[in-house]
N, C-alpha and C positions, 0 to 999 in steps of 0.2 A: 387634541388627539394626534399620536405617530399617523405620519404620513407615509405610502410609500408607494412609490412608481413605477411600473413596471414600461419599461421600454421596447416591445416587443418587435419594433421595426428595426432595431440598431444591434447586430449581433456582435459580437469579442472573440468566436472562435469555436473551433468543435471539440466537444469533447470524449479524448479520448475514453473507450473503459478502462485501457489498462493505469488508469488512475485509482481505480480501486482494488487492485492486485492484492498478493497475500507474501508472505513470506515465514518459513516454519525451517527449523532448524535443531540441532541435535541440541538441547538445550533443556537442562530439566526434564519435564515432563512434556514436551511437547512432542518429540517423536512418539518416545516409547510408553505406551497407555494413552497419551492424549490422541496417536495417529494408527499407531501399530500397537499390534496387543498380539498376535501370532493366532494362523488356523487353529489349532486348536485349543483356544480360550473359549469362556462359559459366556463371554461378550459377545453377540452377535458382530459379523463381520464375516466382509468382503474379501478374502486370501490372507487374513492376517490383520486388515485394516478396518477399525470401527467402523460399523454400521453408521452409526449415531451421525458422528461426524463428519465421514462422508457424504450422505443423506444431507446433511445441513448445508456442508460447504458445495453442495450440487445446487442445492434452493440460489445459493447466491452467485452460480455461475463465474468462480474469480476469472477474471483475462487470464492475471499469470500469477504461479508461486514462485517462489524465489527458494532456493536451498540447495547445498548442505548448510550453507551458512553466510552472511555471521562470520563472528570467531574459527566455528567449528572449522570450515575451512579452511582454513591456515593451516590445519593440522590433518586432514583428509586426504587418502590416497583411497582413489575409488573402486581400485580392485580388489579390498576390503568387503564391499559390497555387491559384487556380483558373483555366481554360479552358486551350486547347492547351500544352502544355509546355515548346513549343520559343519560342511568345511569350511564356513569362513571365518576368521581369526577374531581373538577376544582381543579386543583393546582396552585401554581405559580413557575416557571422559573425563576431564579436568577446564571443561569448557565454562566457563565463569561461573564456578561453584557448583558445575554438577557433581563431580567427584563419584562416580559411580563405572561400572564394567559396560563395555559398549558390545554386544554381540555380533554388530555386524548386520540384524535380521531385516533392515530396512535399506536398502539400496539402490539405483538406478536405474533397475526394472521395478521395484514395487513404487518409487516418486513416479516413474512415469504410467504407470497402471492409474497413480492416485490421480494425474493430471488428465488424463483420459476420462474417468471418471465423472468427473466435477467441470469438466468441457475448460480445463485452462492450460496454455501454453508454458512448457517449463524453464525456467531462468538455471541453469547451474553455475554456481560460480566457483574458482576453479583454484586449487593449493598454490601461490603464489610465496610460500615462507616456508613449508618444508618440502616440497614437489617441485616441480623443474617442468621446464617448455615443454620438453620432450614428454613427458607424463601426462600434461594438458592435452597436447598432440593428440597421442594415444586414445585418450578421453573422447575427447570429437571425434575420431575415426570412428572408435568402437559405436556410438551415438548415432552419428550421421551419414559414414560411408552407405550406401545402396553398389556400387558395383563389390563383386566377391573376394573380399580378402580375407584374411587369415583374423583380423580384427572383426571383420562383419559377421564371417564365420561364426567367433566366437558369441560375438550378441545372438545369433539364430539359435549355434547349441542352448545359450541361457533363457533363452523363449521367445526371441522376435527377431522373426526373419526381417521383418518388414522396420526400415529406420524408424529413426525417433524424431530425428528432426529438427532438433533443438537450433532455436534461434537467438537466443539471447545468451550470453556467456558475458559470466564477471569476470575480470581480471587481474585477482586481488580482493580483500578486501580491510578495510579502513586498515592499511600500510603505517598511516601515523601514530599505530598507537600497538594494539598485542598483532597487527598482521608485519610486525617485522620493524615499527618504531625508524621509517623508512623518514626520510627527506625528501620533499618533492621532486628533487635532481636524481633523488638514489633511485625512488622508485620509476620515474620517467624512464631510469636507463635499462631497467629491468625489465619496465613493460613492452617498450621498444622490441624486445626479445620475443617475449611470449605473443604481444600483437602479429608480429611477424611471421611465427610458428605457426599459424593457423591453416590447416588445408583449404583448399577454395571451395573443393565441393562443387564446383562450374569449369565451364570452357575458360575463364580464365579473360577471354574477351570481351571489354567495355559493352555494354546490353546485355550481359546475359549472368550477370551477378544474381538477382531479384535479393538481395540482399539476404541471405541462407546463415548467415552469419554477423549478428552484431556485437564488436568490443565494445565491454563498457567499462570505463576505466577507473579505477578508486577516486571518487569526490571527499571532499573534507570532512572535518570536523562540524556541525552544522551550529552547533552548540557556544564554539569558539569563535570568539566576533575579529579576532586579530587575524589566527591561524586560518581560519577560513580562507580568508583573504588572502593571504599569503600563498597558503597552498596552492588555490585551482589558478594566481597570478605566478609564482613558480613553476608551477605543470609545466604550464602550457608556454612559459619561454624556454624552459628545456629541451620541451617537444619541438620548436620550432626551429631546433638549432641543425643543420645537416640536412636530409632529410625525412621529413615526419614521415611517422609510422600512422597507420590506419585508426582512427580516434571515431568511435559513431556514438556514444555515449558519455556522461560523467556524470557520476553516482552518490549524489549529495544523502547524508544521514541527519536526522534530526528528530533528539526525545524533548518531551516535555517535562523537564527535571522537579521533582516535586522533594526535594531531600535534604529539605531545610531541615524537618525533623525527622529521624529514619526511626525514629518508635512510633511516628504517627502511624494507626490504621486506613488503610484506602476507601472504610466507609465510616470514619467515624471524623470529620472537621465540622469548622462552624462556616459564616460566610466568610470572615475573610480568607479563610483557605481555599473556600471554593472559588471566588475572585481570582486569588493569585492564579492559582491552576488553570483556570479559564485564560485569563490574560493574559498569561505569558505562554501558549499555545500558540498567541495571534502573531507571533515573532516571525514562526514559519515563511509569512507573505513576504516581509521584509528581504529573509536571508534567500527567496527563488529570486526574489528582482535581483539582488547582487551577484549572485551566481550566476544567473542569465546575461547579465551585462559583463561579467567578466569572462565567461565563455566568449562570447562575441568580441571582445577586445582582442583575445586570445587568438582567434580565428583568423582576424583581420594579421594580426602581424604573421603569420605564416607566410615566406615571401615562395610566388610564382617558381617552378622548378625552370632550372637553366634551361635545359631540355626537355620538350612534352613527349612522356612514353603515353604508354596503355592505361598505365594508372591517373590520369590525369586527364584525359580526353574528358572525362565528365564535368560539371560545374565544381564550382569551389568546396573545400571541404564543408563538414556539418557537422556537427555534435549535439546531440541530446542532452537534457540536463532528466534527470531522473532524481527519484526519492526512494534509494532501494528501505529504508526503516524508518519509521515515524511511532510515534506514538506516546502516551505518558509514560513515567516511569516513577513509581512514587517507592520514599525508603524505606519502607517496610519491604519489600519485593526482594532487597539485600541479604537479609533474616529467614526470608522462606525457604525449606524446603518441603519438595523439588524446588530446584534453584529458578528462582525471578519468578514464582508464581504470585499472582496478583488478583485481585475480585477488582472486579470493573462494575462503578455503582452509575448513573444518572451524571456524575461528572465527567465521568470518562466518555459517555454517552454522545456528551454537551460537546466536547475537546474534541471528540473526533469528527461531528459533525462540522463543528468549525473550520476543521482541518480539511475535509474533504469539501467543501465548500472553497476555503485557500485554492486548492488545487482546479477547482473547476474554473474557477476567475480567472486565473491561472495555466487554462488550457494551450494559450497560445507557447508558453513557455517552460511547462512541466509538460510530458509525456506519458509517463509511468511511476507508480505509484503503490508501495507496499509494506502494509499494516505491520509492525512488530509486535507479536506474534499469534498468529490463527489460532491457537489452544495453548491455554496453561502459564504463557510467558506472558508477562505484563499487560499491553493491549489488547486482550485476545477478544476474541468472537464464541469462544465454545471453554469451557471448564469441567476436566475430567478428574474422577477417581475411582478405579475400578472400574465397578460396574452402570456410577453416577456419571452420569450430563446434564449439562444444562446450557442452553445460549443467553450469551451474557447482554445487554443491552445495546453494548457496540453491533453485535449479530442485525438488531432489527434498525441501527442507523443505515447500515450497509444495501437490508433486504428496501428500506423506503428510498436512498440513493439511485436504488437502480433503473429508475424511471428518466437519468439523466445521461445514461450510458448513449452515444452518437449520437446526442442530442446537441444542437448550437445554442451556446452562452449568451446571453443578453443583458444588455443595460440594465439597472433598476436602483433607486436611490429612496435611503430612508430619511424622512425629516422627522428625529425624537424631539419628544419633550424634554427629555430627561437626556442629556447628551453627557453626564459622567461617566467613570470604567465601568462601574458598578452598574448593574441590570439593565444590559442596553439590549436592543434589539440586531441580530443578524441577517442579513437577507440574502438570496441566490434564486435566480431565476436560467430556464433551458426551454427550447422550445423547438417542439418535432413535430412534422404533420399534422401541423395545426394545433398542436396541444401541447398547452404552456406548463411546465410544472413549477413550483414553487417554495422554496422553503422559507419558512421564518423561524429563529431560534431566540427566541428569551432566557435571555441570560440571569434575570433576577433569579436570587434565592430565594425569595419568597411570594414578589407580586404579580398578580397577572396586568398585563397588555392589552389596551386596544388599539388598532390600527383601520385605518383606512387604505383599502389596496385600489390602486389608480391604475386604468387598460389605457393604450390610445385609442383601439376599438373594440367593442361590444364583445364578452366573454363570458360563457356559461361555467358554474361549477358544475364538476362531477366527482368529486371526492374531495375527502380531507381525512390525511390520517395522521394522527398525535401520536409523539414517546413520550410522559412522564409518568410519576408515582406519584404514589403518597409524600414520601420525602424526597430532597434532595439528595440523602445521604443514602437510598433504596439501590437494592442489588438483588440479584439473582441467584440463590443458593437452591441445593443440593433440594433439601427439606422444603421451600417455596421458592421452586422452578419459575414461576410466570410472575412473580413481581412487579417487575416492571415488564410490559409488553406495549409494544403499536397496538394504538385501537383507533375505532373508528369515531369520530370527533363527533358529539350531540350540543347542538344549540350553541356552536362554536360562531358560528356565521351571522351577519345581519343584511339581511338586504334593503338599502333606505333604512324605513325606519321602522320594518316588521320582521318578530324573530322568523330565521328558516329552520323550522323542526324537521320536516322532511327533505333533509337535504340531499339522501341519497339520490332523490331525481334530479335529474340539471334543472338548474332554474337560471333563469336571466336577470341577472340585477344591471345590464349596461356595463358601464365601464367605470364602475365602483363598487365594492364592498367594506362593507365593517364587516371587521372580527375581533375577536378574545382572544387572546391566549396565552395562555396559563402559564405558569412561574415554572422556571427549568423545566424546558421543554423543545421538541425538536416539532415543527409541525410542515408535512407538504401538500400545499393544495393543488389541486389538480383544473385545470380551467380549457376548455374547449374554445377557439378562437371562432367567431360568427361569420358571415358572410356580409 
């Protein structure tokens, strides 16, 4: 029988929420229908923005959304977006095969209505390829100034007297490639620039910062096992040449390329497709160790300033490593329009729970974290049409995750039987006020699992709740909304060696259980710590 041990005395670190963040961008269908549908549409809605959706994205509480983009940023000037709706300017969308008219009708007051909303902090990140410092500048005034200027002014006339607040600001984004095809020396020298440009928003005097303001600077390619490397080892000798500009962040990307075949359907492979997909997700782990460690190398060669002013009086500098977009990305999504629309089946399910698991292991060295994309685009949580919704199965990884939000990571180790790539067991364990949660993911395509979970002391169940379907290849459409959903697990558990049919009471099995569990599948048990 799998073995597995939960180490509940030995913790690895806290984990942040904002590891489950979101990120939605001008892209396809994702703003517009999938977020925005305008007041007067026959779709229920919030000022313009889906009921539905919002509604949903509230149930899951994100830390933070990440937007305009993306791509789309690169080409966004944000006074596009604010004051009356009907004067503001048509553009057009050429944002990686949308190819469609942009109106305008979603802006910087309706993101931050939607952030409000759904209780999550907004990330803007900011035109670094066709906009200028000074435009950025402007952006953060109009945003964040609180004392009366002609900027803040302007935000009150557009509907809030009261700042916005914004703490996190991108700057840039992925430069190596459509944000400007930058060299890590070209874009250091520019970011230099726009870091610098930033109002303080404070007294300006060491303690009184609260940090109001974090740069986060374009991270590599995630995907590129050379270029990576290169990149964030280029950055940051750039940066350290003169003196360094303000660095609190770096914004590592990484999809899970599935585009072997791009006429494959996203719910139509066999197992070894679901294999590959699965396994080559688990890369992600890899590429934050190397990242974190070259940060850190980075760090260290920053030499002491000749002279200590104001800016320095504090400890040594720090940088974040982030994950502004993750997710799968399979070729058919190339083919679709709305451009990169995608159906997320029990695979994607699998990959993301994976993933978010990565990150949690991961806490001491990732901080934040954001899904590519909330509705419509590839990885998403929600799929719209019209007047159709539905949450996709990613949705309910997310909703049973949450139970791990400020909670501390812990040791736990699995001994398989079966130790090939093929249908192994995953595990992740957190543990809050006394209550352990737990995941296990079974990777087989087809068989179920047993396992033995091992306490070092005495621990009650009080819940288990499972994602699978019927198939592997099960999704969530339009026509059968609930497909695959969380349910509540029956005769999943063994205590000793008598089944627990009534499991929803706690029961005491000591500091062992068996369990089952079933073939593609996300399961988290929940266990009360004894006295």
């Amino acid at each position: 029988m799998n073995k597995i041990k939960i180490k509940e005395s030995k913790t690895i670190g806290h984990i942040n929420p904002k590891l489950h963040s979101q990120f939605i961008e001008f892209l396809g269908s994702c703003i517009y229908d999938g977020i925005w549908v305008g007041e007067n549409s026959e779709i229920p809605n919030y000022n313009g923005m889906r009921k539905d959706v919002v509604d949903g994205l509230k149930e899951l509480a994100p830390p933070v959304i990440r937007w305009p983009g993306g791509c789309y940023a690169d080409t966004y000037h944000w006074r596009d977006g604010i004051g009356p709706r009907e004067d503001r300017p048509i553009t057009y969308n050429e944002n990686f095969g949308t190819f469609t008219q942009d109106k305008n009708q979603f802006g910087t007051h309706e993101f931050m209505e939607l952030c409000r909303r759904v209780g999550a902090e907004p990330w803007l990140n900011v035109n670094m390829m066709t906009g200028s410092a000074g435009e950025m500048r402007e952006w953060m005034e109009y945003c964040n100034r609180e004392e009366d200027t002609t900027l803040s002014s302007e935000r009150a006339k557009n509907g809030s007297k009261k700042a916005f607040q914004v703490k996190y600001w991108g700057i840039g984004n992925e430069s190596w490639c459509g944000g400007g095809n930058a060299t890590a020396e070209s874009y250091a020298d520019v970011y230099r620039q726009y870091a610098s440009a930033i109002p303080l928003f404070h007294s300006g005097m060491p303690g009184h910062e609260n940090e109001k303001i974090l740069r986060i600077a374009c991270g590599p390619d995630g995907n590129r096992s050379k270029e990576r490397v290169e990149w964030t080892g280029r950055l940051f000798q750039a940066l350290k040449n003169f003196r360094q500009p303000p660095l609190d962040a770096l914004d590592l990307h990484f999809y899970n390329w599935n585009i072997t075949n791009l006429k494959e359907k996203e719910d139509e492979f066999e197992g070894a497709d679901w294999y590959r997909v699965i396994n080559s997700c688990l890369k992600l782990e890899e590429v934050i160790l190397e990242q974190k460690q070259l940060i850190e190398e980075g760090l260290d060669s920053f030499e002491k300033p000749e002279v200590m002013s104001a800016d320095h009086f504090d400890s040594p500098p720090k940088c974040r490593l982030v994950v502004g977009e993750w997710g799968n990305w399979h070729g058919m999504a190339f083919q679709s329009k709305p451009a990169l629309y995608q159906q997320c089946s029990m695979r994607d399910a699998i990959t993301s729970a994976l993933t978010l698991d990565i990150f949690h292991r991961n806490c001491s060295h990732v901080e934040m974290a954001c899904v590519a994309q909330t509705v419509n685009v590839l990885n998403s949580l929600f799929l719209t049409k019209g007047k159709e919704f539905v949450k996709t199965p990613n949705y309910d990884v997310f909703k049973m995750y949450m139970v791990h939000r400020d909670a501390s990571a812990i040791e736990c180790e699995c001994e398989e039987e079966n130790t090939s790539e093929e249908g192994r067991l995953f595990i992740f364990a957190s543990i809050k006020d006394h209550i352990i949660n737990f995941n296990v993911i079974n990777t087989d395509f087809k068989k179920e699992k047993e396992a033995c979970i091992q306490f070092e002391k005495n621990a009650a169940l009080e819940e288990v709740t499972v994602l699978n379907a019927d198939s592997p290849k099960a999704c969530n459409t339009f026509q059968n909304p609930d497909r695959v959903r969380a349910k509540s697990g029956q005769n999943l558990v063994k205590a000793g060696k008598n089944p627990v049919n009534e499991w929803r009471n706690p029961i005491n099995a000591g500091k062992e259980y068996q369990v089952v569990i079933p073939p593609a599948s996300v399961s988290v048990y929940r266990f009360r710590q004894e006295d």
